[in-house]
C-alpha positions in Angstrom: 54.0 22.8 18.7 52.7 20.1 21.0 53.8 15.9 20.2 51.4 13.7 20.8 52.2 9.8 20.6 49.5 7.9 22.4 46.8 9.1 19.7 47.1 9.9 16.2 44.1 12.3 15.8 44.6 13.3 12.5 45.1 9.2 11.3 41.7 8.9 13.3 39.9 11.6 11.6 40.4 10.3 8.1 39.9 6.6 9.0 36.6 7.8 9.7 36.2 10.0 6.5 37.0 6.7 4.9 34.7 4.4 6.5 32.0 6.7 5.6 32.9 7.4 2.2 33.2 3.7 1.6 30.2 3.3 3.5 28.6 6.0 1.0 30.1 4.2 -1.7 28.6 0.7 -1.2 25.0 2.0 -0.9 25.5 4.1 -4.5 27.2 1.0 -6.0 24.1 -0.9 -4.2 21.3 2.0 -6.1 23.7 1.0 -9.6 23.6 -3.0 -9.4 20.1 -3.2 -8.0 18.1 -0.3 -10.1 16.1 1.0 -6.7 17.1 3.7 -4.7 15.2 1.8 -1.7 16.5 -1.5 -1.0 15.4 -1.7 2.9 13.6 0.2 5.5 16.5 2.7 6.6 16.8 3.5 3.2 13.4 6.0 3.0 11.3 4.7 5.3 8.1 7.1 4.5 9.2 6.2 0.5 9.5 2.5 1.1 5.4 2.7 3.0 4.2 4.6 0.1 5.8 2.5 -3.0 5.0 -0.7 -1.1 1.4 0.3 -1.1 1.8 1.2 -4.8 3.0 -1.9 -5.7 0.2 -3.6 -4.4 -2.4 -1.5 -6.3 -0.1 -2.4 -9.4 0.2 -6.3 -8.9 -3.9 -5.9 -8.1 -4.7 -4.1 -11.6 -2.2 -6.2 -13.2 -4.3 -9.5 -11.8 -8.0 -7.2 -12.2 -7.2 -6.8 -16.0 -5.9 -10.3 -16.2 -9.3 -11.0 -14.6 -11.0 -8.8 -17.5 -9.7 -10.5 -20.3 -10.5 -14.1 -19.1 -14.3 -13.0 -18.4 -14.4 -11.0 -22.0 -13.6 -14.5 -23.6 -16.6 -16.4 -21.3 -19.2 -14.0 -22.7 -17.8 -14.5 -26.3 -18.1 -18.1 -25.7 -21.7 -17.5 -24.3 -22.7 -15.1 -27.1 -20.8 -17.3 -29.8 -23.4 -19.9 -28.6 -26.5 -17.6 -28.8 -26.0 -17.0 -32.2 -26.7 -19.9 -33.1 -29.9 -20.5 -31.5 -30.7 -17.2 -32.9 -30.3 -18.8 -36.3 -32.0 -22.0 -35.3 -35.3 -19.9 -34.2 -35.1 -18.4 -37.5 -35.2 -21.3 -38.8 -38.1 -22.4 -36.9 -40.1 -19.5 -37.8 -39.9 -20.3 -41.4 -41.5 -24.0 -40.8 -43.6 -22.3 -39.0 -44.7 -20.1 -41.8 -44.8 -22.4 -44.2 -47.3 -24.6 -41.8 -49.5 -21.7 -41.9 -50.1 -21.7 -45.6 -53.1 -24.0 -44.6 -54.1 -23.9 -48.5 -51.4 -25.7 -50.0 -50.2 -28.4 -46.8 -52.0 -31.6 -46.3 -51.1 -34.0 -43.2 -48.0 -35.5 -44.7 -46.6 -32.0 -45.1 -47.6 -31.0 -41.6 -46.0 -33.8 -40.2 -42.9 -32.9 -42.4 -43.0 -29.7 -41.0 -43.6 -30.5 -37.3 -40.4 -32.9 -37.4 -37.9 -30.5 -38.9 -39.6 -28.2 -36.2 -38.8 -30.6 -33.5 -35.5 -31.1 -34.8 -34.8 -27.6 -34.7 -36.1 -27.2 -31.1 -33.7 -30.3 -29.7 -30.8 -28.8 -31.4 -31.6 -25.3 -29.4 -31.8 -27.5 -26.1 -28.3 -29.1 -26.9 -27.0 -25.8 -27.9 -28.0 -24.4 -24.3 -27.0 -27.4 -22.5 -23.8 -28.5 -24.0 -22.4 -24.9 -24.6 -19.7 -24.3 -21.5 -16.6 -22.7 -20.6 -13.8 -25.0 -18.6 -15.9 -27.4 -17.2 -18.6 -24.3 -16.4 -22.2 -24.4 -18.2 -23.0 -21.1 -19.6 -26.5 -21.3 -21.0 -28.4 -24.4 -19.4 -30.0 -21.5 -16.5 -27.2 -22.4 -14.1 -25.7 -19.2 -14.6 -28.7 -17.2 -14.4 -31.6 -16.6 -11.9 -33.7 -19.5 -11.6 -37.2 -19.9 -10.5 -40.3 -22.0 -10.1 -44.0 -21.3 -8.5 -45.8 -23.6 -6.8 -49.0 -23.2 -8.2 -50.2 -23.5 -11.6 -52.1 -19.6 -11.2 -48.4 -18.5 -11.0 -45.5 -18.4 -13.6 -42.1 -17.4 -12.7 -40.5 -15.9 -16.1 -37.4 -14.1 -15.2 -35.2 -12.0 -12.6 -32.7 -9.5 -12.5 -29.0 -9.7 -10.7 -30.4 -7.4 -8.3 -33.2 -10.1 -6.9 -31.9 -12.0 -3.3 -32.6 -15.8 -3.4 -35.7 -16.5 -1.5 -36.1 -18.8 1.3 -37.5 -22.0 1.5 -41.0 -21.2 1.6 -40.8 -19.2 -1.3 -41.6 -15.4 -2.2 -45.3 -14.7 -0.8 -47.3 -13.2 -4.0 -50.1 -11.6 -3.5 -52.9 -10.1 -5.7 -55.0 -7.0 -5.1 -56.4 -6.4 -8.7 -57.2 -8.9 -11.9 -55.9 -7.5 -15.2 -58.3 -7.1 -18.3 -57.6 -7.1 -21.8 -58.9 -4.1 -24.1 -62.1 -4.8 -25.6 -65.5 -3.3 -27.3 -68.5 -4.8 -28.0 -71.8 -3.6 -29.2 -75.6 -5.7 -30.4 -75.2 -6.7 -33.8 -77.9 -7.7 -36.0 -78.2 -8.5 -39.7 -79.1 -5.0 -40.7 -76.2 -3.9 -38.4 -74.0 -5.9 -40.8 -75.4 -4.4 -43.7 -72.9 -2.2 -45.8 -70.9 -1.9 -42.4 -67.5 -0.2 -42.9 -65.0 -1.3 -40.2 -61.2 -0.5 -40.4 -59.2 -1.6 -37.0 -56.0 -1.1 -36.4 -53.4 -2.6 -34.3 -49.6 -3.0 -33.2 -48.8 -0.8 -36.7 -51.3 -2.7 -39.0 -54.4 -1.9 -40.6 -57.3 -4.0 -42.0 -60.9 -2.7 -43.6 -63.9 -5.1 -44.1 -67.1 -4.0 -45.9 -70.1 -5.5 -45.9 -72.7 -5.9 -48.4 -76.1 -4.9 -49.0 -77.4 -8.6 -48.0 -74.5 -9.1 -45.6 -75.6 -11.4 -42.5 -74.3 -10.5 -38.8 -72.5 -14.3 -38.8 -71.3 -14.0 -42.4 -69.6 -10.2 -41.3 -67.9 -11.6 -38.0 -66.6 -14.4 -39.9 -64.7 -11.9 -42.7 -63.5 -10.0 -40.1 -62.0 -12.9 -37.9 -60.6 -14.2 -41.5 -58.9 -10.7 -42.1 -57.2 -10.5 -38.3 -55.9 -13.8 -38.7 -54.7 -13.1 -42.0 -53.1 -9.5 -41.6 -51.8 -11.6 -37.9 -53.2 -8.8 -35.5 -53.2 -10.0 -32.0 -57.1 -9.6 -31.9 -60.0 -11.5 -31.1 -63.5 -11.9 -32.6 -66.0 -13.4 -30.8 -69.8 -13.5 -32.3 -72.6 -14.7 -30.5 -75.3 -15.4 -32.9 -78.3 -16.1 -30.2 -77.2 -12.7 -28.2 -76.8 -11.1 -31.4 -73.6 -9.6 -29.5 -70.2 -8.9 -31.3 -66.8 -8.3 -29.3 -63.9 -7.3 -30.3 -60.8 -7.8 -27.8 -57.0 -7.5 -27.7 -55.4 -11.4 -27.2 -53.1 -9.4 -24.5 -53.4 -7.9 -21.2 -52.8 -4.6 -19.9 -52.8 -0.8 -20.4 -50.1 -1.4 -23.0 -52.0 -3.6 -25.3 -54.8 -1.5 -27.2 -56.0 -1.5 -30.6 -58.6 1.3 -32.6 -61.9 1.1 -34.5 -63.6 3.0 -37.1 -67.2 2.3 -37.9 -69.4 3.8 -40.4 -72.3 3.5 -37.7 -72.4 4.4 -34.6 -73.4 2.0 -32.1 -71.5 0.0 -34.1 -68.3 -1.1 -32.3 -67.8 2.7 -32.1 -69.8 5.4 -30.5 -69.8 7.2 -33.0 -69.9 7.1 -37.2 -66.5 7.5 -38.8 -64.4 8.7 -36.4 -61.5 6.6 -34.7 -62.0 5.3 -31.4 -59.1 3.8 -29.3 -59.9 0.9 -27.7 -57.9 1.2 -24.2 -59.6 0.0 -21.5 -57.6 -2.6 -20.5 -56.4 -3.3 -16.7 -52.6 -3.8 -15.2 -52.5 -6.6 -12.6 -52.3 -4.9 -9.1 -50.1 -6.5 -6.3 -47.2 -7.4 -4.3 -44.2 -9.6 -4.1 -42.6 -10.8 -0.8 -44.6 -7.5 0.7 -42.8 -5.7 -1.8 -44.1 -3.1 -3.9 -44.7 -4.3 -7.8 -45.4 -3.0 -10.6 -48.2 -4.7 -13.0 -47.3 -5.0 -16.6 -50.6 -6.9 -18.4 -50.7 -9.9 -16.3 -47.0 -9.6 -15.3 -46.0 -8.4 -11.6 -42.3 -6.7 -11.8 -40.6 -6.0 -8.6 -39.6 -2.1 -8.5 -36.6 -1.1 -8.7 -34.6 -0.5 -5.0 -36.7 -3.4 -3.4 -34.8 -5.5 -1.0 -35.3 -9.0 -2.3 -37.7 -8.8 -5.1 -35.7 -6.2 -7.5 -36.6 -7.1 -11.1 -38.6 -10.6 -9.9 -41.3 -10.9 -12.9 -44.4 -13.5 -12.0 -46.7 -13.8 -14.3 -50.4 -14.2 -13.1 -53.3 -16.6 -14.8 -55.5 -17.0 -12.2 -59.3 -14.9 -11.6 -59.0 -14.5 -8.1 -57.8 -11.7 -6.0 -55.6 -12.6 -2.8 -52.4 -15.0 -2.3 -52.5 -17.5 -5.0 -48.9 -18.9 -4.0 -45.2 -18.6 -3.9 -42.7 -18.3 -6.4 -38.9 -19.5 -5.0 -36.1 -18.0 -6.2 -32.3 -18.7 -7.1 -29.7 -16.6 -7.3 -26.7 -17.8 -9.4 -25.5 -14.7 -11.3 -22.1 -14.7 -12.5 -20.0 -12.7 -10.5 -16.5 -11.1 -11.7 -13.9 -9.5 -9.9 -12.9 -6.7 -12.4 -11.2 -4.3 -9.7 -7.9 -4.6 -7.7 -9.9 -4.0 -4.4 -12.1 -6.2 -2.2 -15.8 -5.6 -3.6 -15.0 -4.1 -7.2 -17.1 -6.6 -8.9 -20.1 -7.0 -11.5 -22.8 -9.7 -12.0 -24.4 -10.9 -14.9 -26.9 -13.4 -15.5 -27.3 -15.6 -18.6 -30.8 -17.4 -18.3 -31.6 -20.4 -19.8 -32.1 -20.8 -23.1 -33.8 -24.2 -24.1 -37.2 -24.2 -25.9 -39.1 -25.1 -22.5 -37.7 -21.9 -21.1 -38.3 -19.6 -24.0 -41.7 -17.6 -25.0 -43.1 -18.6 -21.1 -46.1 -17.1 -20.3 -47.5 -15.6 -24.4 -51.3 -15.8 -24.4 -52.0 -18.3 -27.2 -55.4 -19.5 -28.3 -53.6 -23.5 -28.2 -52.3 -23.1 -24.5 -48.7 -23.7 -25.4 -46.8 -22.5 -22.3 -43.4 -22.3 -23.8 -41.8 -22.9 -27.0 -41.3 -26.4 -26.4 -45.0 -27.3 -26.6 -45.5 -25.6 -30.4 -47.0 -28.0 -32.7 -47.4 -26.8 -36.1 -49.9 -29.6 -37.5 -52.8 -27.0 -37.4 -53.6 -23.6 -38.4 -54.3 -22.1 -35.5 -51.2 -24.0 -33.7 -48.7 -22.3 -36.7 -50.2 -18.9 -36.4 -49.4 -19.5 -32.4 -46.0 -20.7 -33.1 -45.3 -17.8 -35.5 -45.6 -15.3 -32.2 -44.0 -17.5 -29.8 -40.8 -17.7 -32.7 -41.4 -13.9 -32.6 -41.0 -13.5 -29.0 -38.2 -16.0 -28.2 -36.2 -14.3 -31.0 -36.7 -11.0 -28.9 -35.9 -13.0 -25.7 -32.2 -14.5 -27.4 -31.5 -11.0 -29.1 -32.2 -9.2 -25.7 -29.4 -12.1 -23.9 -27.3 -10.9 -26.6 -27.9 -7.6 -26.3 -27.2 -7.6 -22.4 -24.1 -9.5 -22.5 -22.5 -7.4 -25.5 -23.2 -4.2 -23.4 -21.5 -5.9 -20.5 -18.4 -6.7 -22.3 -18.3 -3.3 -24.2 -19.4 -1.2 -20.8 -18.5 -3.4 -18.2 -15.0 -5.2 -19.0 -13.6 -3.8 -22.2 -14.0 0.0 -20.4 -12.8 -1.6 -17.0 -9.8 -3.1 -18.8 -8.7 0.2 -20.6 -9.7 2.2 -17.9 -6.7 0.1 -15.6 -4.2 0.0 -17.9 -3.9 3.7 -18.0 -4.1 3.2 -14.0 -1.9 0.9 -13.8 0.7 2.7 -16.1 0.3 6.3 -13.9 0.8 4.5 -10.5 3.8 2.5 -12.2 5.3 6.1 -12.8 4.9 7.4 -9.6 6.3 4.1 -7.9 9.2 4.7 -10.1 9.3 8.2 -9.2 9.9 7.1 -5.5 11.5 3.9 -5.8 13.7 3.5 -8.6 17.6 5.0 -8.9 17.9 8.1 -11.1 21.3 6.1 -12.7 22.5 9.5 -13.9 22.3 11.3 -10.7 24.0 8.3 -8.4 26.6 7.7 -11.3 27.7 11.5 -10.3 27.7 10.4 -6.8 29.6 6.7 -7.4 32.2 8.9 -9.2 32.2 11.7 -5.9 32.3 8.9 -3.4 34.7 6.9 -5.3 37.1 9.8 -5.5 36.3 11.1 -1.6 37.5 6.9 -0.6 40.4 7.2 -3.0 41.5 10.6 -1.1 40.6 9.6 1.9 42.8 6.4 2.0 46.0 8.6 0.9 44.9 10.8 3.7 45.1 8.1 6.2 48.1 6.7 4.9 49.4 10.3 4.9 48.5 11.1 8.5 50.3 8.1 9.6 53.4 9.0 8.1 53.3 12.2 9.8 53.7 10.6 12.7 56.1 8.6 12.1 58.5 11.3 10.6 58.0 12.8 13.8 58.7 10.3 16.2 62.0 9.7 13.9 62.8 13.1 14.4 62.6 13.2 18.0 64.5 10.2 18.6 67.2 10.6 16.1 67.8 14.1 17.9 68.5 12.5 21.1 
């Protein structure tokens, strides 16, 4: 057996078992204290890429739902606020009914009537303008898509969060066909009038006027004018008494808007005696938007769906003139939220504007109101008016309501629940990767404990060994 004094191999050899046991040891005491089997780089660098990345999609669904819940609360504020002018219009429609019962109002109750109306309609305008969320309107059309023409031939009455903002000059309209209302007419004398029968029928209601053996021509138009106003169908009765001509038209424009007749003598309004005759000749505006295509509603161009700039852009056209009557300028101010945890997951929404001079634009009406803010209810004619255009803006609020509860439901409640079950998966498998299994690297703490502990007696054992021998050799001598 060999004696070697210069090196102690075997006190070398478990030196290094130690260090690297100890070494061992402070990285599963490190995993214990800190909870994550990757605290740096060297640790799993391929795991450390992969849950950093995860952790990124976490913090960004954790900030997108965070997002969520902050814009579900705007639209409640904004639909909170709609309500109310949905009870206002209400409201409004029943002065507006009761200014209609012509028989019973004089000009004091009128005026009555037209104040509470007016009172109503200011309340609807501070509603819209005062209504905000933070220091952010919600309902005076800042939030929405707004729009003027520059001509009084066009009207601009709405948009969709699809339509560009146009430039400075405007949106180029152009016209290639008028639009028509459904209509009949026929010669209509005194014997004509005579024990007529004439049932029309229109938008789901039905009247019947008869006329007597010594009915007159004028006596007959004027019952059944009496009975359209009365059963409110959206009809017109012209008579002229030196043409001895009577016509019967739809007050609206369009394929859309038709009405049917049944005469008990043909020639009569009808071609033919007792048998129904729809009345559908009526004409869709024809044109273009911006070069666009468009589709022609009545007198309303639409922009079609997919168009560049003029997606959902809705003009309304009064004029009687083919060609370009004008412009209409656009603005886009849609709300936009960022509902995602990547760049471009986000949704729009437009809330238009919802004060009386915004609401029923555009409704054909025999006293040329052009929005709800002109009704006056201090004649007949103007109630009856008012009535529809209460109808209409109550469709106009309800459909605003309707849009932004389906974009909370659809839109943000499903986007919030939809991350959270994200957001809990890619937590798991970030744990998976990142975090210290504390049972396993207990097991190894306890091995790596032991392995220092032995190691040390090792080292200490080695270099008594050497000693002893050195002793030995030297006591010898």
């Amino acid at each position: 057996m060999t004696l070697r004094i210069k090196n102690n191999v075997a006190s070398v050899n478990t030196l290094r078992q130690l260090s690297t046991n100890q070494d061992a040891l402070t990285k599963s005491l490190e995993r214990l204290a800190s909870g994550q089997k990757i605290n740096r780089g060297a640790d799993d660098p391929a795991g450390l890429v992969i849950s950093e990345n995860l952790r990124s999609q976490i913090a960004g669904i954790e900030q997108a739902v965070s997002n969520s819940e902050v814009s579900i609360s705007m639209v409640q504020t904004a639909e909170g606020a709609l309500t109310e002018v949905n009870n206002l219009l209400i409201q409004a429609r029943q002065l507006s009914l009761a200014a209609a019962n012509e028989g019973a109002n004089d000009t004091n109750a009128l005026l009555a009537l037209q104040s509470q109306l007016k009172n109503a309609l200011e309340s609807i305008d501070r509603v819209s303008s005062n209504t905000r969320f933070g220091n952010k309107s919600l309902l005076d059309g800042s939030r929405g898509i707004s729009g003027v023409a520059n001509v009084d031939d066009l009207l601009f009455l709405g948009a969709t969060v699809n339509t560009r903002s146009s430039p400075v000059t405007g949106f180029p309209v152009k016209i290639t066909q008028l639009p028509s209302r459904s209509g009949v007419s026929s010669d209509f004398s005194d014997s004509d009038a005579e024990e007529l029968v004439l049932s029309v029928t229109e938008g789901g209601k039905a009247i019947t006027v008869v006329g007597t053996e010594e009915e007159t021509a004028e006596s007959f138009a004027g019952k059944l004018n009496k009975s359209v106003r009365e059963a409110n169908l959206d009809l017109e009765v012209i008579f002229d008494k030196d043409g001895e001509t009577l016509i019967l038209q739809h007050k609206n424009y369009g394929t859309e808007s038709t009405f049917q007749v049944r005469s008990s003598k043909g020639g009569v309004l009808a071609e033919s005696a007792d048998v129904i005759q729809k009345i559908n000749n009526g004409v869709d505006v024809k044109g273009s938007i911006n070069g666009e295509a468009a589709t022609g509603v009545g007198r309303v161009l639409v922009g079609n769906e997919g168009n560049r700039f003029t997606d959902g852009l809705a003009v309304l056209f009064s004029g009687d003139e083919v060609g370009e009557p004008g412009t209409v300028s656009v603005a886009q101010n849609s709300l936009v939220f960022q509902i995602g945890p990547n760049e471009g997951q986000r949704v729009r929404i437009a809330i238009d504007d919802t004060g009386a001079d915004s609401l029923a634009r555009g409704l054909s009406n025999e006293s040329g109101f052009r929005s709800l803010a002109d009704a006056n209810i201090t004649t007949a004619q103007g109630a009856e008016d008012t009535i529809r255009m209460m109808d209409r803006a109550i469709n106009e609020i309800s459909a605003i309501r309707g849009r932004l509860g389906a974009f909370q439901k659809n839109a943000l409640e499903t986007n919030t629940a939809t991350l959270r079950v994200t957001a809990e998966n890619l937590i798991a498998a970030e744990s998976s990767i990142r975090d210290t299994d504390i049972a396993e690297e207990l097991a190894d703490f306890t091995k790596h404990q032991i392995l220092t502990q032995t190691a040390a007696a090792a080292n200490a054992q080695a270099n008594k060994i050497s000693n002893h021998s050195l002793l030995s050799l030297y006591g010898e001598s």
